[in-house]
C-alpha positions in Angstrom: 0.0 0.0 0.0 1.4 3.5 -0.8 1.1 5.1 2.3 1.9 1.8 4.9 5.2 1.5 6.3 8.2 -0.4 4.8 7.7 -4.1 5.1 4.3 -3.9 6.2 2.3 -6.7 5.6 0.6 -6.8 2.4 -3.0 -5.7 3.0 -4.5 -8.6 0.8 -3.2 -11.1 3.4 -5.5 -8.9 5.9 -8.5 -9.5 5.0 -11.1 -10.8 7.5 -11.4 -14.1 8.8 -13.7 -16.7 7.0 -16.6 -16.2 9.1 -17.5 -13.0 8.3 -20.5 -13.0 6.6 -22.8 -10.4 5.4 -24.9 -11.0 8.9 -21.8 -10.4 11.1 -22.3 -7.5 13.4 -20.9 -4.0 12.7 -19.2 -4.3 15.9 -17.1 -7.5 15.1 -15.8 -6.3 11.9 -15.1 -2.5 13.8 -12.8 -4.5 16.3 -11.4 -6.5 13.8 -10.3 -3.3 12.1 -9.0 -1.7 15.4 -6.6 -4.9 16.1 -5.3 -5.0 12.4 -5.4 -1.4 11.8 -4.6 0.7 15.1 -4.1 3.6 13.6 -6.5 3.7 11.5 -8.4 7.4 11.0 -12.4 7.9 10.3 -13.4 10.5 7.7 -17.6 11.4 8.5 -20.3 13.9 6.8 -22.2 13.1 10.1 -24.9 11.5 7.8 -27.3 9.1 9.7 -24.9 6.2 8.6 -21.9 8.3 10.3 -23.7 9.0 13.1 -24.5 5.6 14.0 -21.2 4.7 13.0 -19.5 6.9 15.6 -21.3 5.4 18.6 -20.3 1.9 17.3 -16.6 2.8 16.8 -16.6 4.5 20.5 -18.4 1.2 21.7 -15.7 -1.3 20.2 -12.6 1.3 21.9 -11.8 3.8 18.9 -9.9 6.8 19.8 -8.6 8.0 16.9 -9.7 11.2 14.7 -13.0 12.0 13.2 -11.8 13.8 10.1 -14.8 16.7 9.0 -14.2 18.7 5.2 -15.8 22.5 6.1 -16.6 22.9 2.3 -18.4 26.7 3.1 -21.5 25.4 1.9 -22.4 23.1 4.8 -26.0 23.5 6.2 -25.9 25.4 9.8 -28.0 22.0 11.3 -24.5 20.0 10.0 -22.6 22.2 11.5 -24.6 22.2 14.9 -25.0 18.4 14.7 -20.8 17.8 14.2 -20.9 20.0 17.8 -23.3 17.9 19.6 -20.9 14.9 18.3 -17.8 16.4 19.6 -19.8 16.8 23.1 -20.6 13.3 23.7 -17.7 12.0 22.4 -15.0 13.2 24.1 -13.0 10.6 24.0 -12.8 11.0 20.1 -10.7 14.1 18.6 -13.2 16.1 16.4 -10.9 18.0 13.5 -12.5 20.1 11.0 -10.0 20.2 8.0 -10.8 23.9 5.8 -12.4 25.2 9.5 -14.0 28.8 8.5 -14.6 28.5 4.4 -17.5 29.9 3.1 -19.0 30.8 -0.4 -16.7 34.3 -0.8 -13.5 32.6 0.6 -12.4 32.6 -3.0 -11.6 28.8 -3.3 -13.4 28.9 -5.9 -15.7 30.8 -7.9 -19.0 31.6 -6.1 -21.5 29.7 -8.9 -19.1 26.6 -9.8 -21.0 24.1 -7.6 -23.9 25.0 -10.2 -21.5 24.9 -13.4 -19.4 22.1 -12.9 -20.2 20.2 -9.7 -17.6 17.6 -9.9 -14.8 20.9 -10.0 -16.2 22.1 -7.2 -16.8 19.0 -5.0 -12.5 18.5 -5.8 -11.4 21.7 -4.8 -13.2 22.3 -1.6 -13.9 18.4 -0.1 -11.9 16.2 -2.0 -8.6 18.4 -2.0 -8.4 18.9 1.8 -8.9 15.4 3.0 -6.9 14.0 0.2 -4.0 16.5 1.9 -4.3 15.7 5.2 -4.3 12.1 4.4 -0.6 12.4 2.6 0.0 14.3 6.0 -1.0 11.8 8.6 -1.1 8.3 6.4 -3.3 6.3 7.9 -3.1 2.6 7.1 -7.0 2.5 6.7 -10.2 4.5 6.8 -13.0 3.4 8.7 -16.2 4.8 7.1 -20.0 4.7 7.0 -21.3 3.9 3.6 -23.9 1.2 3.2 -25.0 -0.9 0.0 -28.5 0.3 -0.2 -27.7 4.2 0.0 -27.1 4.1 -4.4 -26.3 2.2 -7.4 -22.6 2.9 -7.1 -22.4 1.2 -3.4 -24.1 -1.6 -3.9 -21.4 -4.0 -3.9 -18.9 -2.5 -1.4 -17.4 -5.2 1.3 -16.2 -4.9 4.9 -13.3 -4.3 3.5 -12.1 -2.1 0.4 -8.8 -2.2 -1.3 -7.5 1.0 -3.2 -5.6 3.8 -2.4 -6.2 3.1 1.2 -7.4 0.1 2.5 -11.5 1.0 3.8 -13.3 -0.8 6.6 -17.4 -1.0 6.0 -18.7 -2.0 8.8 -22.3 -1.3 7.8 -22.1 -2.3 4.6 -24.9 -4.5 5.0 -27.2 -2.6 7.1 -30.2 -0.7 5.3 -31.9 2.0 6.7 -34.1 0.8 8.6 -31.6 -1.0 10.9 -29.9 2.2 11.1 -32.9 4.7 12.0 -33.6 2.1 14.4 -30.0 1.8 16.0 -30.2 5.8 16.4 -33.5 6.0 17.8 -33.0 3.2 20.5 -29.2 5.0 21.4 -31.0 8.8 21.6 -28.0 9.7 19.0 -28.1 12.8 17.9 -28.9 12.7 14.3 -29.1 16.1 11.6 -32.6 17.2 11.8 -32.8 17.4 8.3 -32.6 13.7 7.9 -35.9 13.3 9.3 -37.4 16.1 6.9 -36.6 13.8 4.0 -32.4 14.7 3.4 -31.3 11.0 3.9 -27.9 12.1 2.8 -27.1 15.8 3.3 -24.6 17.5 1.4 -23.8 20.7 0.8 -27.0 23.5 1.0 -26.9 23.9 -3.1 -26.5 20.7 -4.0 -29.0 18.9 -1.9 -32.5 18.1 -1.7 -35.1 16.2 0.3 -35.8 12.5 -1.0 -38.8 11.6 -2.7 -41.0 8.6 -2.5 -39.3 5.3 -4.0 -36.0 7.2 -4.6 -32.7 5.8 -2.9 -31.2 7.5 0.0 -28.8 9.6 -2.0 -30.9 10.5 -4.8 -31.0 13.8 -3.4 -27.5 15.0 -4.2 -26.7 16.9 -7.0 -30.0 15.7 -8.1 -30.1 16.2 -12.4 -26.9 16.8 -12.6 -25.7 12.8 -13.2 -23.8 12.9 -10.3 -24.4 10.9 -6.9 -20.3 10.9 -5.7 -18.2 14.0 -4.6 -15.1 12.3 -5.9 -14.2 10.5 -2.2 -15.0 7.3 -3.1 -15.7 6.9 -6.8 -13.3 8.0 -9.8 -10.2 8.8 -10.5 -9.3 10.7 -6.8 -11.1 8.3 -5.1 -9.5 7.5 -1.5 
């Protein structure tokens, strides 16, 4: 792997143990990924899937970073909801990576998320976290995406070769497992996911969910796009 250390061990010969299956618990594979990865680093949206994700990492011992991309454009409720995170995890270290951008910061040009979404998704999301991860080199991410939440996830594993190795632990959870995880821990979820933004994004680019469509369907919605660059295409983690 580019980033592991010299002589690591090749991450193919890392892979979980035969009895994984798609009906082991989130919490298995999360240890799992803590023993072979320790320090492994967690990049979250705080989405309903990162959310839940959190509380499970923080059950199974994680106390590594939570890795947030300010893009400017972030809804105030995301904002508020990273903050009531930060609270009840302590034990976590909350860092916001492009803290303080907003739509005049200059970045980039103050209409590009409407002209070419996928520029401006690279400049102010992908760029940062790609930088800090050539900083800190993490052997593996642990993230939150789940097969049901699009087309283009719906054959992601526990774990994820690439750039970095990923670690899905809730690959195989649907939404309804999740909104019931979060209602029976009280976690404190972004408001706008129970107006209908299953996946929030940023403010221009996002819009409730309608009836029948998948949970992300409300991202750049008509502009054939459903990934900010982070785990699809050619800059893809």
């Amino acid at each position: 792997m580019a980033d592991g250390p010299a002589g690591a061990e090749p991450a193919a010969s890392r892979q979980p143990p035969a009895p994984f299956s798609p009906t082991t618990e989130p919490l298995e594979i999360i240890r799992w990924a803590l023993d072979t990865y320790p320090d492994l680093l967690m990049p979250s949206a705080f989405n309903l899937n990162g959310v839940v994700l959190l509380d499970l990492a923080a059950q199974a011992g994680y106390r590594g970073e939570v890795a947030f991309v300010d893009t400017g454009f972030h809804f105030p409720e995301t904002l508020a909801t990273r903050d009531r995170l930060a609270a009840r995890y302590p034990q976590l270290t909350f860092v916001t990576l492009n803290a303080g951008a907003h739509p005049d910061d200059g970045q980039t040009g103050p209409t590009l998320y409407a002209s070419d979404p996928d520029a401006c998704c690279a400049a102010r999301k992908v760029a940062p976290l790609q930088a800090y991860l050539r900083q800190k080199a993490p052997p593996a991410l642990l993230n939150a995406r789940s097969r049901d939440q699009a087309a283009t996830r719906a054959d992601i594993p526990f774990v994820e070769e690439g750039a970095r190795v990923k670690i899905n632990p809730l690959a195989h959870w649907n939404r309804q497992e999740l909104e019931a995880y979060a209602r029976a821990h009280e976690l404190p979820v972004n408001p706008l996911y129970w107006d209908g933004f299953l996946s929030v994004g940023c403010w221009p680019c996002t819009r409730a969910v309608r009836p029948g469509e998948d949970a992300r369907a409300g991202r750049w919605a008509g502009k054939g796009k459903t990934e900010c660059g982070l785990w699809a295409g050619e800059g893809r983690l």
